[in-house]
Structures are given as structure tokens and as C-alpha cells.
N, C-alpha and C positions, 0 to 999 in steps of 0.2 A: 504494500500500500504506500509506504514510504516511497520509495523507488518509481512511481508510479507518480506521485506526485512531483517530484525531484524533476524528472524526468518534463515532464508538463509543465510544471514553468520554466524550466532550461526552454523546451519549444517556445511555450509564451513570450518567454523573450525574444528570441530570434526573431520571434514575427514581430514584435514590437520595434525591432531595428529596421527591420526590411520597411514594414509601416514607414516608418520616421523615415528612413534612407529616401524612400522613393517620393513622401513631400518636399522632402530639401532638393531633390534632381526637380524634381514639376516646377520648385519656386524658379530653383536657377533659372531655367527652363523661360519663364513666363517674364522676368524680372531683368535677367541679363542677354543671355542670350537673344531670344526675339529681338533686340536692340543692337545689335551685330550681324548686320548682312553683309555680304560678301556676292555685289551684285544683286539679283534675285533671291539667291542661294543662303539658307542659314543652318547651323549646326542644327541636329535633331538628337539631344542630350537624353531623350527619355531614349528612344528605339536603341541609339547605342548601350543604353545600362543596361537594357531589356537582353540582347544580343550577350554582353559580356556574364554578365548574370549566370543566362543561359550555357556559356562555353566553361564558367570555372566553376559550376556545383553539377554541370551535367545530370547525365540518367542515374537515377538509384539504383536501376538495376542492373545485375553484375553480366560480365560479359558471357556468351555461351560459351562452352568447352569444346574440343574436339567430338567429343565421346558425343555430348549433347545435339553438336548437330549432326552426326552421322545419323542417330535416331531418330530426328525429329523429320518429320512430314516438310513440304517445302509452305505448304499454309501455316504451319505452325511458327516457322522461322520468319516469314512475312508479318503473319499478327505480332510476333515477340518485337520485331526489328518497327513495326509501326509504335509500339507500345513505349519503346526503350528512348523516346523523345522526356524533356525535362518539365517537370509539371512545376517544378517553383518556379522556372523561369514564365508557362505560361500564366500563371497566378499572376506573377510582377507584372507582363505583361495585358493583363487582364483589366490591373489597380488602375495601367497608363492610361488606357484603352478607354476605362471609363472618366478618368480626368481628360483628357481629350475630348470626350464625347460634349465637353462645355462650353469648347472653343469652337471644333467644326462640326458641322450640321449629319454628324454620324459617328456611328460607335467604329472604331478603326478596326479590324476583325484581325486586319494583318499584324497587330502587336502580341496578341497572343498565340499565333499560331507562330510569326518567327520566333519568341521565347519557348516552342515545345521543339523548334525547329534545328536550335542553336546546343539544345545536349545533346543532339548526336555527333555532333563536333566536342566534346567535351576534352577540356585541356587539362584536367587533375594532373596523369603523369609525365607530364613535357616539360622540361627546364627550359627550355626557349618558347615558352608560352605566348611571351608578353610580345613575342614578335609574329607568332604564329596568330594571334590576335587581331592583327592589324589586317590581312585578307582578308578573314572569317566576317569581320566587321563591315568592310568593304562588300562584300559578297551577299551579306544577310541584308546589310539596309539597302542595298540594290532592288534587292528581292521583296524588301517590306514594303520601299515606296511601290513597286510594281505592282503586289495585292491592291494596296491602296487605291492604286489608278484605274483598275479594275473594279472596286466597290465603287467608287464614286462615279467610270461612267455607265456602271448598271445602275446607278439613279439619276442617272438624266445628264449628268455631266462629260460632254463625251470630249471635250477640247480639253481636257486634263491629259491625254493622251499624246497630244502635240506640245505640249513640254514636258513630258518625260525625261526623255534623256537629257534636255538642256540644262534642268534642275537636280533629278535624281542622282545623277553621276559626279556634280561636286559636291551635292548632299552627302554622298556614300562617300565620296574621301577625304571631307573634315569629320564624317563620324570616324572613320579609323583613323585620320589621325588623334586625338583626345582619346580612342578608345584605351591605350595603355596608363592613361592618366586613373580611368576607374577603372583598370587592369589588377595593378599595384594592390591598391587596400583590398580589392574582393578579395586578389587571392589572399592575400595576408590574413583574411578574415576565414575565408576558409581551410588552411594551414592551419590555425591557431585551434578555431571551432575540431576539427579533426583529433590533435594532441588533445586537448581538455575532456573529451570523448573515450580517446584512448587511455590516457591516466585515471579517468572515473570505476574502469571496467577493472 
């Protein structure tokens, strides 16, 4: 029971960080950024925390073995291999999706789906993370703004299409570049979270 409890507020907190983390990103967000354009073009500080998020706590679940997939059916490795996407990251991505939904005239569907998109790239055991980051980044907010342009011209907006790439593609590389800036403390944060996990047991 103790353990149990222990346990539950260690989570409680977590969320309480991630909570708080993800209002301090939206202020930045609203406050500084929007106030820095580069051209057209402005940094998009949520979808890249969304992304990195995504790439340093990854999937929960552990990779399959030899043995495992020799037996397993080719459905069974497609459902696992759909499944093994990161659900924290779509949650964060979820929080954004609906602070965003107050600003543009739609819920963004692409922030949660790149946040379940981004643990299958999961960076836990790479020491050149922080560089392998910087594509991943590049490559997912490519990909977010692109749902995007899709949701918005299936409701009616179909000239979002024709600046795509004008915007989207320096959008995607001031997010990777900043993304190792929220690279650093995640991982740190999940490094640390890990040991204190492991010294508990």
C-alpha cells in the first residue's frame, strides 16, 4: 500500500512538471516568440518540444527479440510495431493541440499524432543524441506542418497548400535548430528520472 502510494505521487509529480513545462513552452510561445519572425516564417517552440519529448522518453515498450519474432505472425508484428509509438509524447502533444485550438480556428490533430510518431525514433541509447536530434526535428515538423495543411484544406482552406513549402521548410529548420537547446535538460531529466528509479528498487 505504501509502495503504491510512493509510487503515485513520484507519477503525480512528473505530471505536474510536464503540466508546468508545457505552460512555460505555450507562454514562450505566445509572448516571445510570435514576436520574432524571420520573414513570414517563425519558430514553432511547442511542435518542437512535442517532437523532442517524443524522441528522449520514447516507447515503453521493450524491443522484440529474435526468438519473438520468429514466432510471431506478420499481423502480430505490425499491430506491436503500430502500438510501440510514445503515448507521453502524444499526451504533450494532445495539452498543445488543445492550447492551440484558442488561437487557430481548429484543434491541430497533427501535434498529437507527431508526438506518438516521434518514439519510434527514440534516442535513450545514443550518445550523439543531441545531434541525431537535429534531423529527426527537421523531418517531424516537416511532417506536422504537412498534416496541418491537410486538416485545414479539408475545411475549406485550400490556399494553405500554396505556401507550404515557402513556410514549412524554414519553419522545420529553426525548429531543429533550438531543438538541442530543449534536447539538453529533457535528457538530463530523463537520465536522472531513470537513476532515482533505479536506486528506489
Amino acid at each position: 500500500m505504501i509502495l503504491g502510494s510512493v509510487r503515485s505521487r513520484k507519477r503525480l509529480g512528473e505530471i505536474s512538471i510536464a503540466a508546468i513545462l508545457v505552460l512555460v513552452v505555450w507562454l514562450i510561445q505566445l509572448a516571445l516568440l510570435s514576436k520574432f519572425r524571420f520573414g513570414d516564417v517563425l519558430c514553432n517552440l511547442p511542435l518542437t518540444m512535442i517532437i523532442v519529448w517524443g524522441v528522449t522518453f520514447g516507447s515503453p515498450m521493450p524491443k522484440p527479440t529474435n526468438d519473438e519474432l520468429r514466432v510471431s505472425t506478420l499481423p502480430a508484428i505490425l499491430v506491436r510495431q503500430l502500438l510501440s509509438g510514445s503515448p507521453s509524447g502524444a499526451i504533450i502533444g494532445a495539452f498543445f493541440a488543445a492550447l492551440a485550438s484558442s488561437v487557430i480556428p481548429a484543434y491541430p490533430f497533427a501535434y498529437p499524432i507527431i508526438g506518438w510518431t516521434a518514439g519510434y525514433f527514440s534516442l535513450k541509447n545514443f550518445n550523439q543524441a543531441a545531434f541525431l536530434c537535429i534531423p529527426l526535428v527537421l523531418l517531424l515538423s516537416f511532417l506536422g506542418e504537412i498534416l496541418m495543411a491537410v486538416q485545414l484544406s479539408l475545411m475549406g482552406r485550400h490556399e494553405v497548400f500554396s505556401h507550404l513549402v515557402m513556410i514549412s521548410f524554414p519553419e522545420a529548420l529553426l525548429n531543429a535548430l533550438i531543438a538541442p537547446v530543449l534536447f539538453f535538460p529533457m535528457r538530463g531529466w530523463f537520465e536522472f528520472s531513470r537513476w532515482r528509479h533505479m536506486s528506489t528498487e
